[in-house]
MARLOBA-591597 format. One line per field, with one value per residue (C-alpha): residue number from 1; residue in one letter; x, y, z. Coordinates in steps of 0.001 Angstrom, whole numbers, always signed. Each point is the difference from the previous one (the first is absolute). Example, Ala and Ser with C-alpha at 12.3 -4.5 7.8 and 13.67 -1.06 7.14 Angstrom:
// MARLOBA-591597
n = c(1	2)
res = c(a	s)
u = c(+12300	+1370)
v = c(-4500	+3440)
w = c(+7800	-660)
END
This chain:
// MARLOBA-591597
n = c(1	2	3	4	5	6	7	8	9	10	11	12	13	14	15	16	17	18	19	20	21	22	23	24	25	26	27	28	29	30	31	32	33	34	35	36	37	38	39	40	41	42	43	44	45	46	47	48	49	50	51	52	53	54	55	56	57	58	59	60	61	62	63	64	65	66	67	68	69	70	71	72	73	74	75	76	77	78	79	80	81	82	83	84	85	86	87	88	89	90	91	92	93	94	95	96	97	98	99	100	101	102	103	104	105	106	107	108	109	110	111	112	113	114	115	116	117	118	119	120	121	122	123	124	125	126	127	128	129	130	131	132	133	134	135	136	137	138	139	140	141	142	143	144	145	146	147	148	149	150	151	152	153	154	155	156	157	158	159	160	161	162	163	164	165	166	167	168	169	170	171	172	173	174	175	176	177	178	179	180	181	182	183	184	185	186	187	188	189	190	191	192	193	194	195	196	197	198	199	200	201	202	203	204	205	206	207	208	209	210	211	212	213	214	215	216	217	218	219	220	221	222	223	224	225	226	227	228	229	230	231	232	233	234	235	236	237	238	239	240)
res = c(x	x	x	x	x	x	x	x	x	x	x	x	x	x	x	x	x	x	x	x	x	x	x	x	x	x	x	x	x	x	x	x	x	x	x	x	x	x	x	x	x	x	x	x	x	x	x	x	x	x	x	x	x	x	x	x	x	x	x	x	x	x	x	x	x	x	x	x	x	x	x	x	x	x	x	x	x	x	x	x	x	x	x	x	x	x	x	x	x	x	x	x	x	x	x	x	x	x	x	x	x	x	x	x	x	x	x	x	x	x	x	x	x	x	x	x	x	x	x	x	x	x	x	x	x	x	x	x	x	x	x	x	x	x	x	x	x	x	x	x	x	x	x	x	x	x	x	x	x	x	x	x	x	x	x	x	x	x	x	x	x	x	x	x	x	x	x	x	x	x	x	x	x	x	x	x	x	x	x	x	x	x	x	x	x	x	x	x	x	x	x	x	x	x	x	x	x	x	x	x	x	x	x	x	x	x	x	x	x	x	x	x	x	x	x	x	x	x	x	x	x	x	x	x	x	x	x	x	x	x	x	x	x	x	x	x	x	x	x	x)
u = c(+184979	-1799	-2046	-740	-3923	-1207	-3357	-979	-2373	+2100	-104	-3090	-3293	+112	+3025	+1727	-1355	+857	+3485	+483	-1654	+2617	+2805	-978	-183	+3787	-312	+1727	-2379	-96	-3065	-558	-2386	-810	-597	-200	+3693	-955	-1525	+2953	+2495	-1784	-1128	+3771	+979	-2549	+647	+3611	-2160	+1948	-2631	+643	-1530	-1695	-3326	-1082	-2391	+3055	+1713	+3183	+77	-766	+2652	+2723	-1271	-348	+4009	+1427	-1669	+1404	+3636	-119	-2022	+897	-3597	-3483	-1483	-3557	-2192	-3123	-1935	-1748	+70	-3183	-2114	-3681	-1882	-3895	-2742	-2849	+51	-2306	+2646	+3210	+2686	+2221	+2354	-804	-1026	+3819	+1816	-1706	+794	+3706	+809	-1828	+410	+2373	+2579	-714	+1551	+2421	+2012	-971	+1405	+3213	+244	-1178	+3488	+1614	-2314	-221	+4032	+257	-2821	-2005	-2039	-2728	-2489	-2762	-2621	-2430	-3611	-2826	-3256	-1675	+1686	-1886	-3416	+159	-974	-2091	+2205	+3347	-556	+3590	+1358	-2020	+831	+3706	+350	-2590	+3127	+2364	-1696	-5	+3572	+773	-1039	+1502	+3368	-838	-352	+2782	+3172	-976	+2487	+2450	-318	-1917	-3700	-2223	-2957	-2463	-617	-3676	-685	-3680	-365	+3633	+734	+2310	-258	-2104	-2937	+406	-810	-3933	-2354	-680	-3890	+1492	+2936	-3099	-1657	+2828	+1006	-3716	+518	+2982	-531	+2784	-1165	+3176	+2341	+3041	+3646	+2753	+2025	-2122	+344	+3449	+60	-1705	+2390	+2987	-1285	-313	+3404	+990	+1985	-3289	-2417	+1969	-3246	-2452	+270	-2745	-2324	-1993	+401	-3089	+562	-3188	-1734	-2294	-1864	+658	+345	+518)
v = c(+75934	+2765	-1307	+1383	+965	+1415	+1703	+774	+2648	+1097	+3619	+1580	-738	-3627	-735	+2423	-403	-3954	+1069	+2134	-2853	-2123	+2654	+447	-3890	-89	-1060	+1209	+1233	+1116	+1140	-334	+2397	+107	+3741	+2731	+1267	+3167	-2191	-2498	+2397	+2081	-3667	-789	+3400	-269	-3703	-920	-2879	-596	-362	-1965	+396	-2677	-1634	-2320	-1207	-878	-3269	+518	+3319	-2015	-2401	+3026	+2280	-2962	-738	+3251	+67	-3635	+1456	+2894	-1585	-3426	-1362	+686	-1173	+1715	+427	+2438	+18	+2898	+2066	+479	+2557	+100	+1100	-383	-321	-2604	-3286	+1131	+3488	-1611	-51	-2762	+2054	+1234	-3629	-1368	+2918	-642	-3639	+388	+2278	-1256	-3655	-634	+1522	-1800	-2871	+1845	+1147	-3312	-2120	+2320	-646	-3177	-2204	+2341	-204	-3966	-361	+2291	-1852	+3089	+2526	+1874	+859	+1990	+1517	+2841	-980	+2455	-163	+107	-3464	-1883	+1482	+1597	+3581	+2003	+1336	-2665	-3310	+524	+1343	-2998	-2790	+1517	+456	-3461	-1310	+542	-1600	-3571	+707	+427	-3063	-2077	+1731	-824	-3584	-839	+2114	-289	-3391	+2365	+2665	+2463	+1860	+1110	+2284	+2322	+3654	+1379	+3530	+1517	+3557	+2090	+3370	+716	+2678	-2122	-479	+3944	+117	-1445	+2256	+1199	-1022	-3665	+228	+370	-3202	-2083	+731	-248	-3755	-624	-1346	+2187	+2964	+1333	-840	-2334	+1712	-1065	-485	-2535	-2465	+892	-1118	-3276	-716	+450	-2459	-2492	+282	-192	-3587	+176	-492	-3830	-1687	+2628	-1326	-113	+2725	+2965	+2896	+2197	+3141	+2175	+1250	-3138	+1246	-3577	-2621	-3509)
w = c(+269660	-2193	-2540	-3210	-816	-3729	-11	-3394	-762	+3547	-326	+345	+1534	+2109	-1476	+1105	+3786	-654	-773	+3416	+2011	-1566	+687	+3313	+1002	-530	-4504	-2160	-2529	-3586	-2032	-3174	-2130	-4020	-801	+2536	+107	+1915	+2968	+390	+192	+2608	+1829	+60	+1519	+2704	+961	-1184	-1642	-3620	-3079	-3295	-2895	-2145	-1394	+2423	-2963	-2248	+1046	-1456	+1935	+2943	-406	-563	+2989	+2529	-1484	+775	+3263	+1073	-1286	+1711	+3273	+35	+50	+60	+3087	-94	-3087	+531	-2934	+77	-3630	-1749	-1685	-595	-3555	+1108	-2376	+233	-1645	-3298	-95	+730	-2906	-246	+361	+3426	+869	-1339	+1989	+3063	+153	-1331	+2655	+3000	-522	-2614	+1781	+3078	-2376	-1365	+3767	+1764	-3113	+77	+4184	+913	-1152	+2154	+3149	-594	+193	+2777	+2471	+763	-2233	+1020	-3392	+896	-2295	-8	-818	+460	+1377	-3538	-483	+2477	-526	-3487	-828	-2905	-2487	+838	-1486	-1234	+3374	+2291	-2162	-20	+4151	+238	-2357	+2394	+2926	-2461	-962	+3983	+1180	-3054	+924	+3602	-584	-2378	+2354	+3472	+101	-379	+2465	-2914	+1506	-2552	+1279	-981	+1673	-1312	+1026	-262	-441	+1055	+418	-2739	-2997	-2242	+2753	+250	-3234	+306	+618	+3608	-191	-1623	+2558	+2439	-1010	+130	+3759	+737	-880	+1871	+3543	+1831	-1464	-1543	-3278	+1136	-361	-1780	+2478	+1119	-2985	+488	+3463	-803	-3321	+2767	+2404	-3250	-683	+3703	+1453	+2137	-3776	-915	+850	-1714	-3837	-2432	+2117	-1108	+2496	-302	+1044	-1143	+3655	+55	-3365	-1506	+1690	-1234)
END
């Protein structure tokens, strides 16, 4: 039986990597994304991976998308929550703005696609809901008190979720990357970039095909006994 897996935030970046693990572990996947039209299109021409559109920080939106996806699907089996964006300033500098946007997209939503999936999963006797965390979560970071207490949200919301739906066949974990190769790590400075591998035990940034490897394995048959976990996946830089 092929089940259904929705990555939001699925087409670039980890997501996107999540998605192909997914793909590749016999899913069948669909991403979501909020903004970057350009980027799904060419993600869906390169992995035959289809994207929807919508505001994963909008519950109504959540409600609709998750819907059309059960119509068209049948279910949703597998929930990564994965979308977020980061607006870094510290504490005494941060706008409430950038503070409100942070936590609406990166933990709100969280709510907002597990509310929209869990009847479903519950019903069914199986759901796998697996969110991504980050590093910054567990040990907090200069400059992100919105983006740690967001990703240390999740890892609270995780095990709650855990707890209530295991009964009824339902995982809820937690992936939490450290520092990943993608195009916003690019981004830092090399002398920063320097710094930060310096402080990573195996000497290297992780790939995103790795959290993608380890989000597939979580939503494997072999992952019904893993619920309520935090996979750390950050080269031994934190570990807790």
């Amino acid at each position: 039986m092929t089940r259904t897996a929705l990555v939001t935030g699925g087409t670039r970046g980890i997501g996107a990597a999540i998605a192909r693990a997914l793909r590749d572990s016999g899913h069948q996947v669909i991403a979501t994304y909020q903004g970057n039209d350009e980027a799904a299109a060419a993600f869906t021409r390169d992995t035959d991976i289809p994207a929807r559109k919508w505001d994963v920080s909008d519950f109504a939106a959540c409600q609709q998308g998750v819907a059309d996806v059960v119509e068209t699907y049948g279910s949703v089996d597998v929930l990564v929550n994965n979308a977020g964006i980061t607006r870094d300033a510290t504490l005494h500098k941060m706008e409430e703005a950038d503070w409100n946007a942070v936590i609406t997209t990166n933990l709100n939503s969280a709510f907002n696609m597990t509310r929209a999936v869990i009847n479903g999963m519950r019903e069914a006797g199986f759901g796998r809901i697996i969110s991504i965390a980050s590093i910054n979560g567990q040990k907090g970071q200069m400059g992100q008190a919105n983006y740690a207490a967001a990703k240390a949200g999740l890892i609270g919301f995780t095990k709650s979720v855990a707890q209530e739906n295991a009964r009824r066949g339902v995982t809820a974990n937690v992936v939490s990357p450290g520092y990943i190769s993608t195009e916003m790590v690019a981004a830092v400075p090399e002398n920063v970039l320097e710094k930060i591998v310096g402080q990573i035990p195996v000497n290297r940034l992780g790939e995103a095909e790795e959290v993608g490897q380890a989000v597939a394995y979580l939503a494997s048959d072999g992952a019904g006994f893993v619920t309520g976990s935090t996979l750390s996946i950050n080269g031994g830089q934190w570990m807790a």
